[in-house]
N, C-alpha and C positions, 0 to 999 in steps of 0.2 A: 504494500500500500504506500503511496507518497504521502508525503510533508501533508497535502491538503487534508484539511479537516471534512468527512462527510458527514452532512445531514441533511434531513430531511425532515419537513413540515407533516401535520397528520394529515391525512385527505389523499396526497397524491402516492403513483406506485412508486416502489423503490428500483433504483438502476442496479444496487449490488446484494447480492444474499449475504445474510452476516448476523451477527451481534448488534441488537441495536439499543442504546440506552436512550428512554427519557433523561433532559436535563435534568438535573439537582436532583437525581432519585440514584439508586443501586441497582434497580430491579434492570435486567437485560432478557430482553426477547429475541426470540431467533423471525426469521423474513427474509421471504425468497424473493432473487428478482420477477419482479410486476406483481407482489403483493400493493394491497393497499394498506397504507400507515394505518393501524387503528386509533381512536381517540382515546387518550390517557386520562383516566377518574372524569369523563366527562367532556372534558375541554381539551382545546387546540395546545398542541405541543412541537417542540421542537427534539427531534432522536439523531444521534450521534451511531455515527455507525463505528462499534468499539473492537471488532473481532470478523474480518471479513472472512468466509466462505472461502478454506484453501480446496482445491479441483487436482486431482493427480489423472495425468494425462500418457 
């Protein structure tokens, strides 16, 4: 993964499969590419993608 930081808004799908945290929380979910972000306790969040999806080829 580079330097760039991934995240993603709830509502749209995701570009990579991975670990994804809500900010300021612990809790991590897994999300597959073209999942939809689901909404966190309710409301609009912002997920950090913490642990991408390693693929052995």
């Amino acid at each position: 993964m580079s330097n760039k930081i991934n995240t993603v808004r709830t509502g749209p799908k995701t570009l990579t499969s991975g670990q994804y945290r809500p900010v300021g929380t612990k809790l991590e979910i897994t999300l597959s590419k073209g999942d939809r972000v689901p909404p966190y306790q309710q409301e609009a969040k912002t997920f950090i993608l913490v642990d991408k999806t390693k693929h052995k080829r």
